[in-house]
C-alpha positions as CSV (number, residue, x, y, z in Angstrom):
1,X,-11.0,-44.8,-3.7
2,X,-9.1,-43.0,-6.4
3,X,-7.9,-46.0,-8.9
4,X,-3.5,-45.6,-10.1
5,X,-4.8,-44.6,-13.4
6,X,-6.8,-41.7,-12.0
7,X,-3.9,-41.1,-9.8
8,X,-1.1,-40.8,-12.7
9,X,-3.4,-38.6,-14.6
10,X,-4.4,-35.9,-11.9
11,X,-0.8,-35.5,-10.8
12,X,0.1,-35.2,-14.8
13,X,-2.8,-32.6,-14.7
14,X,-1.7,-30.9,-12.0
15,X,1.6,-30.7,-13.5
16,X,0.1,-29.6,-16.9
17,X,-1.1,-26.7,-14.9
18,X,2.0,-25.7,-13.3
19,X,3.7,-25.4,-16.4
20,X,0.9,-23.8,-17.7
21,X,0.5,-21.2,-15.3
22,X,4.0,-20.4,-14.1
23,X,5.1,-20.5,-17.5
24,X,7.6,-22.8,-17.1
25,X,9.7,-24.5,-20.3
26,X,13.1,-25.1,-21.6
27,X,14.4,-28.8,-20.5
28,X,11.6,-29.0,-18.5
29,X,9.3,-29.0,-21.0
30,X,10.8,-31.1,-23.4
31,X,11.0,-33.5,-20.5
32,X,7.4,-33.1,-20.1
33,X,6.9,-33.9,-23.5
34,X,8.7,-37.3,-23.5
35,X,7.7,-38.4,-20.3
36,X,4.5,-38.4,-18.3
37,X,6.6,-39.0,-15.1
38,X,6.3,-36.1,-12.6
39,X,9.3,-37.2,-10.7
40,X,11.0,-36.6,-14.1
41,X,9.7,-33.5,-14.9
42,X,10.8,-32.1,-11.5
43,X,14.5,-33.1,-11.5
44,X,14.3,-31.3,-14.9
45,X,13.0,-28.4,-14.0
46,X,15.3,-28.0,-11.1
47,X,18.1,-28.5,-13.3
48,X,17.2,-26.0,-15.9
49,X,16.2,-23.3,-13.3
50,X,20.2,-24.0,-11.2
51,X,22.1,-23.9,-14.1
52,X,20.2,-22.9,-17.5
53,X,17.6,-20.5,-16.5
54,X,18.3,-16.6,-17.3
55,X,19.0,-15.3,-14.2
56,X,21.1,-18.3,-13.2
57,X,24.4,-16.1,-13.1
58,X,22.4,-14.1,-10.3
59,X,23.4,-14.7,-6.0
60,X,20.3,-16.0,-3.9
61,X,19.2,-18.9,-1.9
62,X,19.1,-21.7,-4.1
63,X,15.6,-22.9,-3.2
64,X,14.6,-19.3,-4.5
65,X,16.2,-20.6,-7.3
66,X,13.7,-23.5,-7.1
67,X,10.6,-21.9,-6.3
68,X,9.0,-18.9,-5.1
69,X,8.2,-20.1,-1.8
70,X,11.4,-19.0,-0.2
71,X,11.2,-15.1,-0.8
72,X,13.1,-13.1,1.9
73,X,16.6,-12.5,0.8
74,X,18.7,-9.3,1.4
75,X,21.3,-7.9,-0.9
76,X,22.2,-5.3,-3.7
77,X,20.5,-8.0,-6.6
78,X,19.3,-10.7,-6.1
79,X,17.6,-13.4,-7.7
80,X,14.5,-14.0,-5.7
81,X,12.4,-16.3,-7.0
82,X,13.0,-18.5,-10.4
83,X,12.0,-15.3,-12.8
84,X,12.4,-12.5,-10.3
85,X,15.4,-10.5,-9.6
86,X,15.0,-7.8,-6.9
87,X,17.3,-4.2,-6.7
88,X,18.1,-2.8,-3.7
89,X,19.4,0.9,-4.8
90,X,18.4,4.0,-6.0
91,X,19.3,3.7,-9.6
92,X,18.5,0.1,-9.6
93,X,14.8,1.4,-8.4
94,X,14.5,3.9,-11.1
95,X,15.5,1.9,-14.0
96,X,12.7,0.2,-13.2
97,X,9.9,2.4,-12.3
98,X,10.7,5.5,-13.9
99,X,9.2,7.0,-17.2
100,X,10.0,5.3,-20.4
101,X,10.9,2.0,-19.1
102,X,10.6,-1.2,-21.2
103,X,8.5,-3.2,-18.7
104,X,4.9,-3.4,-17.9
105,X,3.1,-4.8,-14.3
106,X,3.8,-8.3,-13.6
107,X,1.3,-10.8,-14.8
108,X,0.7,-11.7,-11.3
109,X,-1.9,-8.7,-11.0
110,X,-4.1,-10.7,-13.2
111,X,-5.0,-12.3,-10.2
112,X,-5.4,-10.0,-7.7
113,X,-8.7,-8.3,-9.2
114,X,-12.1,-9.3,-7.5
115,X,-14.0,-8.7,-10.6
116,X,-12.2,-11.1,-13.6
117,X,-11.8,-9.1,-17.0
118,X,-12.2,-5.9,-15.6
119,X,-9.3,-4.3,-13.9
120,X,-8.1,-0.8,-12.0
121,X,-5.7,1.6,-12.1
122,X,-3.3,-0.3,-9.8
123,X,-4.4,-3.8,-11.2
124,X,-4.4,-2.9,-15.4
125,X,-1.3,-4.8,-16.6
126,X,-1.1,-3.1,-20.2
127,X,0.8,0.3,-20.3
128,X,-1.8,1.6,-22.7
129,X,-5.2,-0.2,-21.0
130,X,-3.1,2.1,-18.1
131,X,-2.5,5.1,-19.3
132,X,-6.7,5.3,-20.4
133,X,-7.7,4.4,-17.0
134,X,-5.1,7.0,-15.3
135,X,-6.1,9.9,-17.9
136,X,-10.3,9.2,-16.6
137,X,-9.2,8.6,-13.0
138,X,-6.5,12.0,-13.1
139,X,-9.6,14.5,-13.6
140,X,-11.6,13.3,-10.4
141,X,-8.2,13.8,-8.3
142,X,-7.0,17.1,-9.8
143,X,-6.0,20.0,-8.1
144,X,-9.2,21.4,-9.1
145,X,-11.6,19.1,-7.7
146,X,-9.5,19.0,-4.4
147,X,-9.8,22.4,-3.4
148,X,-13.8,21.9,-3.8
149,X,-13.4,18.8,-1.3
150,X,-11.7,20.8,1.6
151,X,-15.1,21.8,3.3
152,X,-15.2,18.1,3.6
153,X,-11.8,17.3,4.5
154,X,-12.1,19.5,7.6
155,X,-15.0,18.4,8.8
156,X,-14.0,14.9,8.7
157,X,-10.7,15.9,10.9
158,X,-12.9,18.1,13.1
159,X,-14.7,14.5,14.2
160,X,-11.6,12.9,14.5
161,X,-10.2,15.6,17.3
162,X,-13.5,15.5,18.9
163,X,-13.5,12.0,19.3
164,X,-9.3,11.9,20.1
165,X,-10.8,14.8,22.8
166,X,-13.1,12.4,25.0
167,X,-11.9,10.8,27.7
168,X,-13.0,7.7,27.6
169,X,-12.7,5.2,24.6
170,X,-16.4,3.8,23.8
171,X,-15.2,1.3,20.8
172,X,-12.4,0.1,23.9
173,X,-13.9,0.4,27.4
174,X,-11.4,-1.4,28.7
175,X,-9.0,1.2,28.8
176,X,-9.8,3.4,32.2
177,X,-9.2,7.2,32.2
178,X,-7.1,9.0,34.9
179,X,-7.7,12.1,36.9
180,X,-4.8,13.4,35.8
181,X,-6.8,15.3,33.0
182,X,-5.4,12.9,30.0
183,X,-7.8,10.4,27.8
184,X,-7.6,6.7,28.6
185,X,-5.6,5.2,26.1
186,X,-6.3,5.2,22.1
187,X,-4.7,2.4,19.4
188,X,-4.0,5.1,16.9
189,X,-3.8,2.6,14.4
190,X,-7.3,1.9,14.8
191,X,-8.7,5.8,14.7
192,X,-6.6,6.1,12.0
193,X,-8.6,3.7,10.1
194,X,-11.6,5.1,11.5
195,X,-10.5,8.9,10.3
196,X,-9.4,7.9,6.6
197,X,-12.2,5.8,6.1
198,X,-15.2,8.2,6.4
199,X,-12.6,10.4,4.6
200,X,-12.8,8.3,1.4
201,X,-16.4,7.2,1.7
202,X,-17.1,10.7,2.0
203,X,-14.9,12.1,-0.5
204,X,-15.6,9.9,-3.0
205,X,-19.1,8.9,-2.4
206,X,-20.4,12.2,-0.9
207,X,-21.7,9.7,2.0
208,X,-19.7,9.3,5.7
209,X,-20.5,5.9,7.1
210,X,-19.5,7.1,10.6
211,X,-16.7,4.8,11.4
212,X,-14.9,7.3,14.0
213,X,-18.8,7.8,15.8
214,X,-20.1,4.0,15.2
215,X,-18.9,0.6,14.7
216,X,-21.2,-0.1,11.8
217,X,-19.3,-0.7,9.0
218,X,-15.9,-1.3,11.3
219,X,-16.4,-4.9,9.3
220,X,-15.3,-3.4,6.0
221,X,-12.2,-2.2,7.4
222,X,-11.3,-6.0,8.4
223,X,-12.8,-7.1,4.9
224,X,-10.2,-4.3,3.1
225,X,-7.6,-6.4,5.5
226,X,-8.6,-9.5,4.3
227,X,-8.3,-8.2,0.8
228,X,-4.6,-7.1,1.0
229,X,-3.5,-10.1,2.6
230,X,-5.3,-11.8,-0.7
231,X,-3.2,-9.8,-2.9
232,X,0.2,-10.1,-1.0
233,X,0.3,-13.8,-1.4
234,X,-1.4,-13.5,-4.9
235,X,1.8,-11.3,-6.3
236,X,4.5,-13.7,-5.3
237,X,2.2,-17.1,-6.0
238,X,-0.1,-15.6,-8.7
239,X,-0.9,-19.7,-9.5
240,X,-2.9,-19.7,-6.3
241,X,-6.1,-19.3,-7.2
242,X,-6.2,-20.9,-11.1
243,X,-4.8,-24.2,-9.5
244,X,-7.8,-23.5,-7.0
245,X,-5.2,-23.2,-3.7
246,X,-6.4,-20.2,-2.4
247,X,-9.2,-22.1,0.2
248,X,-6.3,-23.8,1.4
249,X,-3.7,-20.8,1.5
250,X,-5.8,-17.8,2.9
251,X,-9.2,-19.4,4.4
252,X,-11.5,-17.2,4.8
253,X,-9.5,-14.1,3.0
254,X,-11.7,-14.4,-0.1
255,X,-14.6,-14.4,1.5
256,X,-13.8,-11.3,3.4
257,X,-12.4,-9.9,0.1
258,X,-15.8,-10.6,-1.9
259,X,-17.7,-9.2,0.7
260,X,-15.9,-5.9,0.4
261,X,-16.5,-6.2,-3.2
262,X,-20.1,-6.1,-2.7
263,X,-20.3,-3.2,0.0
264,X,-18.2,-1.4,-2.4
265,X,-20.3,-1.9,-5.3
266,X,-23.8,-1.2,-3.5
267,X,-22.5,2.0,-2.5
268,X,-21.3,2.9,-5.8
269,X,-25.0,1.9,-7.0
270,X,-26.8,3.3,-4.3
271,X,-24.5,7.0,-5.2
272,X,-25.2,6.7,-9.3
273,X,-29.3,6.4,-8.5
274,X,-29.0,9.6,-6.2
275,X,-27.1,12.5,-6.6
276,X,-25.5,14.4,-3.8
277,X,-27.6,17.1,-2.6
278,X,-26.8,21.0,-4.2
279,X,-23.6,22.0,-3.2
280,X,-21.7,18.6,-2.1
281,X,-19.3,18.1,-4.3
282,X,-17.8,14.3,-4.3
283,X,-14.9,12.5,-6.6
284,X,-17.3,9.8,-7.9
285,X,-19.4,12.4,-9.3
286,X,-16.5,13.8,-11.5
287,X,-15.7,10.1,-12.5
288,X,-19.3,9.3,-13.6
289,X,-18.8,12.4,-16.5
290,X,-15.5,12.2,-16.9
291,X,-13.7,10.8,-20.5
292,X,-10.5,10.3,-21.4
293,X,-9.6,13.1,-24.0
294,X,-7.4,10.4,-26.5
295,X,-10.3,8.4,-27.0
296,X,-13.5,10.0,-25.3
297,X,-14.7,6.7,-22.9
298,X,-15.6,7.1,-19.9
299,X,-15.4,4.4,-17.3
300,X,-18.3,1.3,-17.7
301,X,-19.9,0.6,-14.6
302,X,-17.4,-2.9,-13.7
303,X,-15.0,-0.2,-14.2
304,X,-16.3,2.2,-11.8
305,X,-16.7,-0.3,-8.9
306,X,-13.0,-1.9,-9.5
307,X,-11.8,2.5,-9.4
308,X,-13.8,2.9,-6.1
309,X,-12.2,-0.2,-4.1
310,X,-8.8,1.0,-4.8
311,X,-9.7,4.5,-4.2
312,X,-11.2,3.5,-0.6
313,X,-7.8,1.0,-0.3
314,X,-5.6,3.3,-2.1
315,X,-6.5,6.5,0.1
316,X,-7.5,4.9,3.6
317,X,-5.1,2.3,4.0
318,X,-2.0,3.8,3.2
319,X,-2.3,7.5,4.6
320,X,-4.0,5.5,7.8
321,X,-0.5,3.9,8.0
322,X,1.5,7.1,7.8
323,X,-0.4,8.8,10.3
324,X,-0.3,6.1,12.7
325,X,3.5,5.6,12.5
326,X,3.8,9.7,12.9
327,X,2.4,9.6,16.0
328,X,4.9,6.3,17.1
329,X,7.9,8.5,16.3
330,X,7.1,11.7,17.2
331,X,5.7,10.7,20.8
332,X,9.1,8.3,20.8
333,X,11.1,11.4,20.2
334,X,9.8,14.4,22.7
335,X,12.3,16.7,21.1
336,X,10.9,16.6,17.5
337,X,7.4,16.2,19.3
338,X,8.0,20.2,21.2
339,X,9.7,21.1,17.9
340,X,6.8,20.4,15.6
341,X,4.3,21.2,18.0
342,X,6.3,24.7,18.4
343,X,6.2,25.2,14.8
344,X,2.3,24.8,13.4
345,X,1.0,26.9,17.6
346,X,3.1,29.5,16.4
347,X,2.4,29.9,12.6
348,X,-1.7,29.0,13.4
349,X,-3.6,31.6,15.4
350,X,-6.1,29.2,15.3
351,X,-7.1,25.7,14.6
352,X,-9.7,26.6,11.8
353,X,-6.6,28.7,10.3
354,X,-5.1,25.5,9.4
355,X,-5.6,24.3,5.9
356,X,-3.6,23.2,2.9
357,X,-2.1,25.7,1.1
358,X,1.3,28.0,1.1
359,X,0.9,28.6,5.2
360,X,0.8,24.9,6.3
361,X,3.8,23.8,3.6
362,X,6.0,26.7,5.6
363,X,6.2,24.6,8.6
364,X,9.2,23.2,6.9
365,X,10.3,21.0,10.3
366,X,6.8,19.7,10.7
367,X,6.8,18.5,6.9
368,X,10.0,16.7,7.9
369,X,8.9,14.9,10.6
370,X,5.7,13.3,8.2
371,X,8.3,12.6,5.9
372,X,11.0,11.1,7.9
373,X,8.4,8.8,9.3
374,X,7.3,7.7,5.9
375,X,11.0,6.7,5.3
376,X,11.0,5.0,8.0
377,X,7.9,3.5,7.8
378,X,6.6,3.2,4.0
379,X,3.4,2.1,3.1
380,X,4.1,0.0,0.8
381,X,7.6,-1.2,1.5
382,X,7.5,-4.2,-0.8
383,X,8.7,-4.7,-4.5
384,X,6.1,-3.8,-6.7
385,X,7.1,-6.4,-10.2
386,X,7.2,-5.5,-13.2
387,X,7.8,-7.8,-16.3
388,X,10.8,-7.2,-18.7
389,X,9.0,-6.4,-22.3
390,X,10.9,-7.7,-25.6
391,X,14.2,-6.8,-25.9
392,X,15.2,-6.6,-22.3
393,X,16.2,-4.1,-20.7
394,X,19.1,-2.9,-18.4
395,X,18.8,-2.0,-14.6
396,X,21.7,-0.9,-12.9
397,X,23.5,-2.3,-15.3
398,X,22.6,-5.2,-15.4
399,X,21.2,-6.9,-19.0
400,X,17.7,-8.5,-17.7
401,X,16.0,-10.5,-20.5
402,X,12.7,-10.4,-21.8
403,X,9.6,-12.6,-19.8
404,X,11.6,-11.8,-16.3
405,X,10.5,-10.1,-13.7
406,X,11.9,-7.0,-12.3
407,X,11.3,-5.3,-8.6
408,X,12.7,-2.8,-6.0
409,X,11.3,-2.5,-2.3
410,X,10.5,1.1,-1.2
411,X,11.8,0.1,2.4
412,X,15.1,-0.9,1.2
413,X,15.4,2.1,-0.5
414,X,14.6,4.3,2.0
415,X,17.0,2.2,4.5
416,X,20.1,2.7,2.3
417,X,23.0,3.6,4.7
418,X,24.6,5.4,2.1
419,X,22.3,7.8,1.6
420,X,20.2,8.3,5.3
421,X,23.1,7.3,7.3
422,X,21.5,5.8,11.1
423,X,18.7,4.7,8.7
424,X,16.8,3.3,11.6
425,X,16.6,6.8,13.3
426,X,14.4,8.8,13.2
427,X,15.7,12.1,12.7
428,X,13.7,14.8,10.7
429,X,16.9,17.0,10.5
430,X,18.2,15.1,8.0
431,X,15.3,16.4,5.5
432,X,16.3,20.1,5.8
433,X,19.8,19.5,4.5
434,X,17.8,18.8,1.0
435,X,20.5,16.9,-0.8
436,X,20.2,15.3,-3.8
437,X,20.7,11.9,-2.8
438,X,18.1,11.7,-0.5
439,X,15.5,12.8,-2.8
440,X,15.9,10.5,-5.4
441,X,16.2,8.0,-2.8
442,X,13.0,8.9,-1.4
443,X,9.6,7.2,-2.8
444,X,6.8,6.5,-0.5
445,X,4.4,7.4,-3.4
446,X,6.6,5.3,-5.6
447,X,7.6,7.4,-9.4
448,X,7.2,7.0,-12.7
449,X,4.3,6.6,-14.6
450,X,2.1,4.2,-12.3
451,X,3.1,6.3,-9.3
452,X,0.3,6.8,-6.9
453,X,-2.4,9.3,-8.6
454,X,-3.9,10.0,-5.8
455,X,-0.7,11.4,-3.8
456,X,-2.4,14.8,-4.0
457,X,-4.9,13.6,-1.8
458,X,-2.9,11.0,0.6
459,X,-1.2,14.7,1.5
460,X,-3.8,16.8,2.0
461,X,-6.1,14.6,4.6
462,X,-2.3,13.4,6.4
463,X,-0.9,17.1,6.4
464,X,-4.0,18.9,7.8
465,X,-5.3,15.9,10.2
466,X,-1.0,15.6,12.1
467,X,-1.2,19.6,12.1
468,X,-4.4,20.0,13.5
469,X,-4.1,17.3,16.5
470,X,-0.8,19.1,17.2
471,X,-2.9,22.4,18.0
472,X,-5.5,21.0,19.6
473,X,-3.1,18.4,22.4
474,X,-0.5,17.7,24.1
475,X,0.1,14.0,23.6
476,X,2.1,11.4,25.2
477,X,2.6,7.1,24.8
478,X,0.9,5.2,27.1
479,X,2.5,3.2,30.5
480,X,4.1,0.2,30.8
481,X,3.3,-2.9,28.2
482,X,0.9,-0.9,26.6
483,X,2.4,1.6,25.4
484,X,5.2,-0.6,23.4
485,X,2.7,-1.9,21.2
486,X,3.8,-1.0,17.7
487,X,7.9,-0.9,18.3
488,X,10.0,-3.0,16.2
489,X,12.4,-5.6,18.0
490,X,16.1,-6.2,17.8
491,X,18.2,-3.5,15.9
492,X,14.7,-2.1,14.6
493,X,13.0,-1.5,18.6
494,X,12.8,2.0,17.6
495,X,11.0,1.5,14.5
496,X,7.0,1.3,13.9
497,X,6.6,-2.6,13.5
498,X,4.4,-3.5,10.3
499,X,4.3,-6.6,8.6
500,X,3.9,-6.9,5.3
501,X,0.7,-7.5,3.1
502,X,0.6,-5.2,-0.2
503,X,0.5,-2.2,1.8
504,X,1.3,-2.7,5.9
505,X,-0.5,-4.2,8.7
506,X,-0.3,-2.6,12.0
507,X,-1.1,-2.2,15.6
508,X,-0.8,0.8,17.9
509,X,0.5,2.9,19.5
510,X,-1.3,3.7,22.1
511,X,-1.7,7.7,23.3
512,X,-2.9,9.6,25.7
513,X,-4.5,13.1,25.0
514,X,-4.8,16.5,26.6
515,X,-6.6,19.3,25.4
516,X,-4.4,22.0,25.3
């Protein structure tokens, strides 16, 4: 049995740690200093972060004052947690994200990597560590190297309406046909997983693992899950894992998340020892010979692998989520369904006609309705922090000090009354009118200079996949129970339900199919 004196001293090591890792000071420290009491050094703390802290002058619950546990708070600023103030407006979310900003990432993305000392794109906290990685990663995602992928791009859709075609559902047999000459029943959200999947394995990879034919590798998609949930509780408790919590927190997550790790990384292996065959052209490919032009590296192999997760993450995950809450709304709304439907039968002669370029960006109402439903439902509606570097900085003006940390959610934004009035409606109308406000208002790729490099790509296997399932079938939501999987509840019924975890978890909604 653990003696007092053991006792004393893990609780003052535990304590040691906390200050340690959540950076914590000020009377609290100096109590630490003069007393070895916990108790002490608690009531101290609490005190400085009330009534001394930085951001004490800021509204919010006051245990968020206290602690990051409690982090759901709504209004224009907020204090959210003890060093965190969140924006909810446009100019607010452009102080902070835009180019030229005195802030960097949070120091919670330390955490979040699966490799330690080697980070990504999304996970480098250094501006400049950034800007290197961007510059190597920018060349396999140009405009370029994306017109020599849309061989591939199309075939990979082509599977998708073949298997949205049959009638029955083999990964869900559950789900009986009719004779009525519609499909059984699909969960969009899962063949949207399945689509953008074998979209970024092939892409980047030059290799298709089959999810929308075989279930396979359907694990890594629960694995990339797993992952995100990691990272969601990792940003707002980054101390998690160096006080060794995370067993407790997210069982099983880490596992899941390692594992992915490793499938990532043996593909990436098994793609550097062979080639693609003459003719395929992949991203990973361009990566492998790319350099940055400022300093002439390339990416190191740790490097590579920690670029391909996101990329499989970044460019499956997110555009899966789009797509799946376009189909919600637009089978939710049968006017804006005939309407967009109208619009790419007429301008396509045929199916194989439809591809990115000038043609496809005409259909002006068909754009709107991808891009109403990504205001609706964004991605990655959470804040994404950033820390204030020295000399502080001000956000709609407001004068935030150095060490805190700044953050704006994407769903907020895109909810503002002001500026999308009915926010909770989806109405596509609303993104012919072009005005200003609702532009700058308007993010789901975020802006600035850690905005999403691979948007290019997110719009290209989103914008020709909708377009193309609109030629090829008349769709419709499923009956009864079912077919209300995926709608919000209270003021929000009409929106497509995700829950937060990084980027969105989902479910649904089911459809019905009919070749045209």
């Amino acid at each position: 049995m653990m003696d007092r004196w053991t006792m004393a001293s893990s609780v003052t090591d535990l304590f040691q740690s906390l200050l340690r890792v959540a950076g914590w000071g000020g009377l609290a420290g100096f109590v630490y200093v003069r007393t070895t009491n916990p108790r002490a050094v608690v009531v101290a703390l609490c005190i400085h972060r009330l009534y001394f802290h930085p951001l004490a002058k800021y509204p919010g619950p006051w245990l968020a004052k206290l602690t990051s546990w409690r982090a759901v708070y709504y209004g224009p600023i907020v204090r959210y947690a003890p060093h965190r103030v969140i924006f909810a407006s446009s100019t607010g979310f452009h102080d902070i994200y835009g180019f030229g900003k005195n802030v960097q990432k949070s120091p919670s993305y330390h955490s979040i990597g699966l490799r330690k000392g080697f980070s990504s794109t999304l996970t480098a906290v250094d501006n400049k560590v950034h800007g290197r990685k961007r510059r190597i990663l920018s060349q396999g995602l140009s405009d370029q190297n994306l017109k020599l992928l849309e061989p591939t791009l199309l075939r990979t859709v082509d599977r998708l309406c073949s298997r949205l075609a049959e009638r029955q559902d083999d990964f869900s047999p559950a789900y009986q046909t009719t004779d009525d000459g519609w499909t059984c029943p699909k969960n969009m959200s899962e063949w949207c997983d399945y689509y953008t999947f074998d979209v970024m394995t092939e892409l980047v990879f030059g290799r298709s693992l089959h999810a929308l034919e075989k279930p396979d590798y359907h694990f890594i998609l629960d694995d990339m899950l797993a992952q995100m949930r990691r990272v969601s509780i990792l940003t707002e408790l980054p101390a998690i894992e160096p006080l060794g919590l995370g067993r407790f927190v997210y069982p099983g997550a880490l596992q899941k998340a390692m594992r992915f790790g490793r499938t990532s990384q043996m593909i990436v292996e098994e793609r550097r020892k062979s080639p693609p065959s003459d003719g395929v052209v992949d991203i990973c490919s361009k990566l492998l010979a790319a350099k940055d032009p400022n300093t002439g590296e390339g990416f190191p192999a740790p490097e590579l692998y920690a670029e391909s997760n996101l990329l499989i993450v970044a460019g499956s995950d997110t555009t899966s989520i789009a797509m799946a809450a376009t189909f919600f709304y637009l089978t939710r709304y049968p006017d804006a369904l005939a309407t967009a439907t109208a619009e790419i039968r007429s301008t396509f002669a045929d199916v194989q006609d439809i591809r990115p370029g000038v043609t496809l960006s005409s259909c002006t109402y068909f754009r709107a309705c991808l891009d109403e439903a990504m205001r609706l439902t964004p991605s990655v509606g959470g804040a994404l922090w950033r820390e204030v570097l020295a000399g502080g900085t001000t956000i709609d003006g407001e004068l935030i000090p150095e060490g805190m940390e700044v953050g704006a959610g994407i769903y907020a934004l895109h909810h503002d009354e002001a500026v999308f009035p009915e926010p909770s409606v989806f109405r596509p109308e609303r993104w012919l009118e072009k005005t200003t406000s609702a532009s700058s208002s308007f993010a789901p790729f975020s802006v600035g200079p850690r905005a999403c490099v691979g948007k290019g790509l997110a719009v290209m296997e989103f914008t020709v996949a909708m377009a193309r399932v609109l030629w090829r079938f008349d769709m419709r939501a499923a009956d009864g129970q079912l077919g209300r999987v995926g709608e919000g509840t209270g003021d929000r019924e009409g929106e497509y339900e995700t829950r937060w975890c990084f980027t969105s978890m989902k479910d649904g909604p089911f459809l019905q199919f009919r070749v045209r």
